[in-house]
N, C-alpha and C positions, 0 to 999 in steps of 0.2 A: 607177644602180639604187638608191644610199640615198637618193635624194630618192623616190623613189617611196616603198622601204619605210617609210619615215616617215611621208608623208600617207595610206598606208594604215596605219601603227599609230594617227595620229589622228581616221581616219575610223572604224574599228573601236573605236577608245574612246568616239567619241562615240556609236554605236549601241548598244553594251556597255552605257553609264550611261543611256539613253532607255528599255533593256529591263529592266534592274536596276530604276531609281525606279519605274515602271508593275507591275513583278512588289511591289515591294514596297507601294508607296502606294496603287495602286489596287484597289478592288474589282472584279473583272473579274467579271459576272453570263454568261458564255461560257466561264469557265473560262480558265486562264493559259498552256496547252499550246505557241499560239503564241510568245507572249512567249519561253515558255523555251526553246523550240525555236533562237528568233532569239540568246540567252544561249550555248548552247552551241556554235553556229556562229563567234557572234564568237569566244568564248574559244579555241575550235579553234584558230582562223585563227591569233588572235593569240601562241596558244602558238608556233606554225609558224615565222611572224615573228621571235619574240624567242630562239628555240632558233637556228634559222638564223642570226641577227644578235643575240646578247647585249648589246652594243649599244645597241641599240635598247630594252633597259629603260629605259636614262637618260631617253631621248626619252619614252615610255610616261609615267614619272614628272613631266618636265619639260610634257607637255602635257595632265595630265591637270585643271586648274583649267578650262581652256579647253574641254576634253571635258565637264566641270562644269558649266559655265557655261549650253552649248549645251543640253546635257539638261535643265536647268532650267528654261529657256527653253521650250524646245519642251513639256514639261510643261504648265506654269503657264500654256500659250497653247493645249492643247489638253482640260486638264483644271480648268478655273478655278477651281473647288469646291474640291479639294482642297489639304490644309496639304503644303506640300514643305518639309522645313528648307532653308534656303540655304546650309548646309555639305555637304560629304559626313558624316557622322557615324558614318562605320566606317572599318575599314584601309583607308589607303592600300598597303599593301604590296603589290606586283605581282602575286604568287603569292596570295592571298588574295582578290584583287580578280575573277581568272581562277579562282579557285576556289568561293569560299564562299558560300553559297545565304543571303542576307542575309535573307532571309524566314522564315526561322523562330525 
């Protein structure tokens, strides 16, 4: 079972950071209701996860360059216009990252 719980903490980080950069970087002309909708689902989950298996923070932090990586990617391949830094350029810290509305 922790091989699972891990590939879902780093399938849920990497949809986390896909819905985070788009809420943040893009101009949604539909409004961002979606997006945030898919934001609080991950974080849900991933609360669920990491409460259940503490744990699994490590993992969270140990694969979140890679969650990174992948969100940028799929960005920068599906919004080609727009500037994405190539850092994260906020907390990493876990409980921040599951928290904080980076958009305002």
């Amino acid at each position: 079972m922790a091989g699972r719980d891990r590939r879902e903490v780093r399938l849920r980080l990497k949809v986390l950071l896909v819905h985070l950069l788009k809420r943040i970087y893009i101009d949604s002309t539909c409004g961002n209701r979606g997006w945030e909708n898919t934001l609080r689902e991950q974080r849900d989950q991933l609360q669920v996860l990491l409460k259940q298996s503490p744990s699994l923070n490590q993992h969270f932090v140990k694969v979140f360059d890679e969650a990174w990586q992948y969100a940028l990617k799929s960005l920068n391949e599906e919004y080609r216009k727009v500037q994405i830094p190539d850092q994260w350029q906020f907390s990493r810290d876990v409980d921040v990252i599951l928290s904080e509305e980076f958009w305002h």
